[in-house]
C-alpha positions as CSV (number, residue, x, y, z in Angstrom):
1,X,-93.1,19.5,160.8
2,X,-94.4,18.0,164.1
3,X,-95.0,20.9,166.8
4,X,-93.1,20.3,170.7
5,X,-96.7,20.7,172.2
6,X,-97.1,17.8,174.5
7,X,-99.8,15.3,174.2
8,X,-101.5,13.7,177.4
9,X,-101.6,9.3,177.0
10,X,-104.0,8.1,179.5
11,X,-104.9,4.0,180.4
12,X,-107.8,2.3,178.6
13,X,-109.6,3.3,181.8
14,X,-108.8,7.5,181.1
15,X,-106.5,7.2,183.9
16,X,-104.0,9.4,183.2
17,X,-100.2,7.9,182.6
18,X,-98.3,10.6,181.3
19,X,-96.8,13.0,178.7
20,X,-95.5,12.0,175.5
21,X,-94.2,14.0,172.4
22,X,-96.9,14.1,169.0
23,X,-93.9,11.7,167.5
24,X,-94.5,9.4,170.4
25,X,-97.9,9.9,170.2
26,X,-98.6,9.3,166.4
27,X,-96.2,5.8,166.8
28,X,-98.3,4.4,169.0
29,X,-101.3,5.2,166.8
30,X,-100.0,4.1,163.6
31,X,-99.3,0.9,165.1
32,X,-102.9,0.7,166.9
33,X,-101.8,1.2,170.3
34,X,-103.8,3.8,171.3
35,X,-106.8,5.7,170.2
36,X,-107.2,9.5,169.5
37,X,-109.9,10.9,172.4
38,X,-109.2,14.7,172.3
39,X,-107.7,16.3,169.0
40,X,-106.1,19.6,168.4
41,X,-107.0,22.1,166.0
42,X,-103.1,21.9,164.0
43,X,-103.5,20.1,160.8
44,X,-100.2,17.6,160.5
45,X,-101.4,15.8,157.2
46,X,-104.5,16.0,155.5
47,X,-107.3,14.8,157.1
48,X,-104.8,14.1,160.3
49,X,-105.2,16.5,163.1
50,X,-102.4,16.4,166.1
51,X,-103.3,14.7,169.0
52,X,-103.8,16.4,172.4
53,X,-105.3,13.5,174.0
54,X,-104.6,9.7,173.4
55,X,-106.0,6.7,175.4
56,X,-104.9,2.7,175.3
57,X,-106.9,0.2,173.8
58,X,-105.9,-2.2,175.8
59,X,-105.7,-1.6,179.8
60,X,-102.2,-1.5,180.8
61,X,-100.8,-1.8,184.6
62,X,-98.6,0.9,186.0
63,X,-96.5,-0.4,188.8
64,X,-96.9,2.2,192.1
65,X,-93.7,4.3,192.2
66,X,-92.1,6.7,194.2
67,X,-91.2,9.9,191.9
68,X,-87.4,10.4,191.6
69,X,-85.8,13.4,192.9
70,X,-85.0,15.8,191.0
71,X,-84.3,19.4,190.3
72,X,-87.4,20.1,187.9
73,X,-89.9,18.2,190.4
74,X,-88.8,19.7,193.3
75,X,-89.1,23.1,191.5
76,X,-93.0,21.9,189.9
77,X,-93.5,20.6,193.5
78,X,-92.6,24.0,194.9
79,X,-94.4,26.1,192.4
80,X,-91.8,27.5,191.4
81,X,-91.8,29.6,194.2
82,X,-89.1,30.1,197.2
83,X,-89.9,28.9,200.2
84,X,-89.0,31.1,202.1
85,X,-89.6,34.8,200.9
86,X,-92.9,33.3,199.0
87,X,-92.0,35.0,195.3
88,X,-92.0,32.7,192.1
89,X,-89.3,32.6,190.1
90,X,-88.2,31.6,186.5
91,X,-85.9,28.5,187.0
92,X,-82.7,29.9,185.9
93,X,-83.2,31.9,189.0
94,X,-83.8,29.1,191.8
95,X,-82.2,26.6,193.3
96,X,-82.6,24.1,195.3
97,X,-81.8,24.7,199.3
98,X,-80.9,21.5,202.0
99,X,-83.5,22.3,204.9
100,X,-81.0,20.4,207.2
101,X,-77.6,21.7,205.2
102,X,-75.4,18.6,203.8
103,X,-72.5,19.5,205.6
104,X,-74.4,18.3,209.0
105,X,-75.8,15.2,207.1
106,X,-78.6,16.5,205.2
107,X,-79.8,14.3,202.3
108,X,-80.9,14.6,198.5
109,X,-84.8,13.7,199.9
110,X,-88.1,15.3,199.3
111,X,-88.5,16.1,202.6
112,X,-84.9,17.6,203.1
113,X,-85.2,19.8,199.6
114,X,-86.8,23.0,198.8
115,X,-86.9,25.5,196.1
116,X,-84.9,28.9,196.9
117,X,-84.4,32.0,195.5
118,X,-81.0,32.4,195.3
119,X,-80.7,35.7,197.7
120,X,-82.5,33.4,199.9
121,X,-80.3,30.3,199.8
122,X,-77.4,32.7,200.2
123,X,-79.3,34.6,203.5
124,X,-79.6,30.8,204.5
125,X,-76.0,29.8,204.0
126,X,-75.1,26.2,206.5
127,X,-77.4,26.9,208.4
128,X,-80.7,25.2,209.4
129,X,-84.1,27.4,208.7
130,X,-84.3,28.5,212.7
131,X,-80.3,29.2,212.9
132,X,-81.0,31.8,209.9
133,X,-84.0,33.0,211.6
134,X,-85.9,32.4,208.3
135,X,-89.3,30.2,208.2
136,X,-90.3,27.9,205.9
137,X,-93.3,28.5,204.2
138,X,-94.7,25.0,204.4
139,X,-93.7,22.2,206.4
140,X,-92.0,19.5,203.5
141,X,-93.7,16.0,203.3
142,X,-91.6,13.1,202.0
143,X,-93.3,11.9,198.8
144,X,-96.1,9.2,198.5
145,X,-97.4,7.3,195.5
146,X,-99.9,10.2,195.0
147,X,-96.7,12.5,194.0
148,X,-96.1,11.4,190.5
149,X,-99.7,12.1,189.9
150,X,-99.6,15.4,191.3
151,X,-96.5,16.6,189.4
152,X,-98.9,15.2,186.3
153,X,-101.2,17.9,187.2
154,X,-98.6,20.4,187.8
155,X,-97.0,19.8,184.2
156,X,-100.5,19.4,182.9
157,X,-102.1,22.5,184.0
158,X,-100.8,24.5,181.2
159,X,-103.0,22.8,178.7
160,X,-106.5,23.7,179.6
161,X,-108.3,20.8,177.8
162,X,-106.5,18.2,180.0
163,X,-108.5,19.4,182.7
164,X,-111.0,17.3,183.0
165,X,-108.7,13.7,182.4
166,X,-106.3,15.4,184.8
167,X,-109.2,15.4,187.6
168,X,-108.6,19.3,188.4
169,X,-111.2,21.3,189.2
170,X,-111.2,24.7,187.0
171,X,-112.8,27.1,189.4
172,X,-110.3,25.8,192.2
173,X,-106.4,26.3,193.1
174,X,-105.1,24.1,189.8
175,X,-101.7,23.4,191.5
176,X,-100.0,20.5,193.5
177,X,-98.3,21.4,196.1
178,X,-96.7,18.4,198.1
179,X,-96.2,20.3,201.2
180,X,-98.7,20.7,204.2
181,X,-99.3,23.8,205.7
């Protein structure tokens, strides 16, 4: 039985691309799509050890995207952590606050989302940060074509073997944060 633990597919030039599933993983292999570069220590068949890290033989281009909105990137984004009273959170226990409240015209944008406790989203209610007298932690940026890479990291930084193809550097902060202080 195949594990759920992710395995990290990076270009021919070890850029890396993204997360797949070992199912995923061992398809493209079998079919000689890719190449094993890192392996884990899990057995899956004899003589076959599960892939952790999986590169493309052949160089393949990745269009330049903007990273969709959504509930679990704002949340990786944000660190899981409110923005406003700065405590991390389990996900079942955030959710997502309007900077400029919807009601008045604020959008479903990177820059107009942020991750809130939900005591602090109440506190907030329709009402801008400054209304509620409550501050932001971080001013929001709108996302760039650096963001998808970034929430890479973020996703990746549970894994400590990716480090290196993930470009982190292991004595630093190992988090993305798209916000500027």
């Amino acid at each position: 039985m195949l594990t759920k633990k992710p395995v990290l597919l990076l270009n021919s030039c070890f850029e890396p691309i993204r997360i797949i599933s070992v199912r995923h993983a061992l398809k493209m292999l079998t079919k000689g799509k890719v190449s094993v570069v890192l392996s884990s220590k899990r057995m899956i068949y004899p003589g076959v050890y599960q892939p952790s890290v999986i590169r493309l033989v052949e160089y393949k281009f990745i269009p330049v995207r903007l990273q969709v909105v959504t509930k679990k990137n704002i949340y990786l984004r944000d660190n899981h952590t409110c923005q406003y009273c700065n405590r991390k959170f389990h996900g079942s226990e955030l959710t997502l606050d309007h900077v400029l409240p919807r009601s008045r015209g604020g959008r479903n944008t990177w820059e107009n989302l942020v991750t809130a406790c939900k005591k602090c989203n109440q506190a907030k209610d329709n009402r801008t940060p400054d209304e509620a007298g409550m501050k932001l932690l971080h001013r929001v940026i709108p996302a760039t074509v650096h963001t998808a890479r970034g929430l890479l990291r973020s996703l990746g930084m549970a894994v400590e073997e990716w480090a290196q193809y993930l470009f982190v550097d292991s004595g630093g902060d190992k988090r993305f944060i798209a916000l500027e202080a």
